[in-house]
C-alpha positions as CSV (number, residue, x, y, z in Angstrom):
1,X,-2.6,-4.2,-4.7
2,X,-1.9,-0.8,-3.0
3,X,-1.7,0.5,0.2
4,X,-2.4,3.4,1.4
5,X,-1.8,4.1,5.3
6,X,-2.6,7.5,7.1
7,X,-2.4,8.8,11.0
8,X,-4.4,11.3,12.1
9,X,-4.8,12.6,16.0
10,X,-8.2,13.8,17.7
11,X,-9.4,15.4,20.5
12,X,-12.3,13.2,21.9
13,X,-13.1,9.6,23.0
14,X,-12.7,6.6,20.7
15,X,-16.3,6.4,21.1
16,X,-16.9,10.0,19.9
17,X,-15.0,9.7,17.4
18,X,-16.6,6.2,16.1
19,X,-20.5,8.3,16.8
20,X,-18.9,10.9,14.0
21,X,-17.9,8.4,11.7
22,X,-21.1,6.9,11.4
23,X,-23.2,10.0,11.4
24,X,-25.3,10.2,8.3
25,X,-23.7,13.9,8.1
26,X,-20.3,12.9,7.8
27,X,-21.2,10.9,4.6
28,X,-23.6,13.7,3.0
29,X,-21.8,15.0,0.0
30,X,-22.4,15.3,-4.1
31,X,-25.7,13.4,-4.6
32,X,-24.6,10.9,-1.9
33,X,-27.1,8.6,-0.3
34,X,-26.9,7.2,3.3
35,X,-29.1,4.4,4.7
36,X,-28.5,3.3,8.3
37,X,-29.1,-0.2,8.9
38,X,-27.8,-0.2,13.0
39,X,-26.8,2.2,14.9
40,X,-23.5,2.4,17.4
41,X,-25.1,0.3,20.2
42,X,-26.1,-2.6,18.0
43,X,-22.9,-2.3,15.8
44,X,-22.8,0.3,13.6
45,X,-24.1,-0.5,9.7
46,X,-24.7,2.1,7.3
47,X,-24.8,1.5,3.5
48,X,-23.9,4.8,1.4
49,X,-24.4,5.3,-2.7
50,X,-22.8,8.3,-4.8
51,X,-23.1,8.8,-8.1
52,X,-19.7,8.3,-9.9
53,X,-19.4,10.7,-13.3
54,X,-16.2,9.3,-15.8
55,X,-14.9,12.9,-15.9
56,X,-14.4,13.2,-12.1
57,X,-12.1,9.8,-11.8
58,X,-8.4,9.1,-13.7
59,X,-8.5,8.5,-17.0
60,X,-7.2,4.7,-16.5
61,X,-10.1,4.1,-14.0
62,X,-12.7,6.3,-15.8
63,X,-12.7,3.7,-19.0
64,X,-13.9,0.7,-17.4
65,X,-17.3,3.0,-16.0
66,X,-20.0,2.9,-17.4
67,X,-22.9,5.6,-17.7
68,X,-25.0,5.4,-14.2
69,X,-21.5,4.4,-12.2
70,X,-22.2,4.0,-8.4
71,X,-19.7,4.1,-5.5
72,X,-21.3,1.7,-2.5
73,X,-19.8,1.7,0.7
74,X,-20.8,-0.6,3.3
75,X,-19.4,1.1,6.4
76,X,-19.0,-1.4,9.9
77,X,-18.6,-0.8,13.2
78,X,-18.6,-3.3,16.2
79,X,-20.5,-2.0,19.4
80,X,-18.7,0.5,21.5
81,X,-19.4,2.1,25.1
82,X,-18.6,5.7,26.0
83,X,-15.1,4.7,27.9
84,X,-14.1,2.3,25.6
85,X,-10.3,2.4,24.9
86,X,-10.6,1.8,21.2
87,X,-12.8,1.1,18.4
88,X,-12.7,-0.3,14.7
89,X,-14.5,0.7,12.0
90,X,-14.3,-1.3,8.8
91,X,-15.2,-0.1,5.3
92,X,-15.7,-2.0,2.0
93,X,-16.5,-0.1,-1.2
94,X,-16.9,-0.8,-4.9
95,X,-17.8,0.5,-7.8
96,X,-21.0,-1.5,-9.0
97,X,-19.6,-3.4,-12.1
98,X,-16.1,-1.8,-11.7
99,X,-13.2,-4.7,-11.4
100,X,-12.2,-2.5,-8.7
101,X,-12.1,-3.1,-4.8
102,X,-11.2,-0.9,-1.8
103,X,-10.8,-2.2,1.5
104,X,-10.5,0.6,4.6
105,X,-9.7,-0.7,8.3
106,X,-9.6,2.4,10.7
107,X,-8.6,1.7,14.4
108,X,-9.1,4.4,16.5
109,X,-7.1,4.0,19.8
110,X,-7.1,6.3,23.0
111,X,-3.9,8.1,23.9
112,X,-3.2,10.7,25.9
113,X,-5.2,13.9,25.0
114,X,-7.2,11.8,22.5
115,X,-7.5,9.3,20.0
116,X,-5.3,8.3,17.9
117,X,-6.9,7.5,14.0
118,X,-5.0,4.9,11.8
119,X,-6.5,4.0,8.6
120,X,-4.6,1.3,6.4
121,X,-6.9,0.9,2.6
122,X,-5.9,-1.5,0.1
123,X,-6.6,-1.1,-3.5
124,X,-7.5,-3.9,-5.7
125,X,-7.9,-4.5,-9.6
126,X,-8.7,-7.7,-11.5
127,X,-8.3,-6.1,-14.7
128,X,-5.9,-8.8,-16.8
129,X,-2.8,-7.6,-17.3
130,X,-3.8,-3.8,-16.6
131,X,-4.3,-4.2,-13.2
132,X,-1.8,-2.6,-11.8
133,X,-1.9,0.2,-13.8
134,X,-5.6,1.1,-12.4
135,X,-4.9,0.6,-8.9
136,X,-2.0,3.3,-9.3
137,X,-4.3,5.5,-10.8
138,X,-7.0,5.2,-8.0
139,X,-4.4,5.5,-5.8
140,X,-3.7,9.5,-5.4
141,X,-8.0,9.3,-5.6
142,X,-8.7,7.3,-2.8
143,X,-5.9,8.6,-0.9
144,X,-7.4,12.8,-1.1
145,X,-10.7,11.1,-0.3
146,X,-9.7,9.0,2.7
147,X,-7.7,12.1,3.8
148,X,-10.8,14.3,3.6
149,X,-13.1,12.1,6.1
150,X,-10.3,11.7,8.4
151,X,-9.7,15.6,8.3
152,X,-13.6,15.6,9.0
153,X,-13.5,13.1,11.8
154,X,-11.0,15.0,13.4
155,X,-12.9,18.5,13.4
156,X,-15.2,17.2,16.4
């Protein structure tokens, strides 16, 4: 397993920043799909699907895709008012028939001047033996993509 932990700091509410996280916008990108099951008062649920191509992932990761590879995040948020202190969003994502999974917990906490975002993602691989090996490569991956929607949650 890796870990991957990043900080970032906002200006804006927990509860603005959780309302950008779960915009359909936020997620729009390269062929990307976004369906939204709830919405932030019921507890945010929103399922997105993008296209994977081999060429675009590590070369340790790209040969256990196939043609037609999928990312599918499942992106969770519990209910949140506008003066809540904090908020929690949870992600789960795989790559449909991939032995790869990728767990993200984001807490976003108030502080002064802000909100405070702290995203902790763990990498997993059940490839025998080789495991390792593909979680390491995925690593620097999921790391510049995870850095990219924080860097977008923060641009409120």
């Amino acid at each position: 397993m890796k870990t991957i932990e990043l900080r970032r700091r906002a200006v804006g509410t927990p509860a603005q920043i959780l309302n950008r996280a779960i915009e359909p916008s936020t997620w729009a990108g390269a062929g990307t799909s976004v369906t939204v099951h709830r919405g932030a008062a019921e507890g945010a649920h929103l399922t997105t699907r993008t296209p994977l191509r081999a060429a675009d992932l590590p070369a340790a990761a790209a040969r256990f895709l196939g043609e037609g590879a999928e990312l599918v995040q499942e992106v969770r948020a519990d209910p949140v008012d506008a003066q809540s202190p904090e908020a929690h969003v949870a992600i789960a994502a795989e790559v449909a028939g991939a032995p790869v999974d990728v767990d993200i917990a984001i807490a976003l906490r108030e502080i002064s001047g802000g909100t405070d975002i702290h995203a902790i993602t763990r990498i997993v691989s059940s490839v025998p033996l080789f495991g390792s090996m593909v979680e390491s490569a995925l690593e620097p991956y999921v790391e510049s993509l995870l850095s990219e929607r924080l860097d977008q949650l923060v641009d409120l």
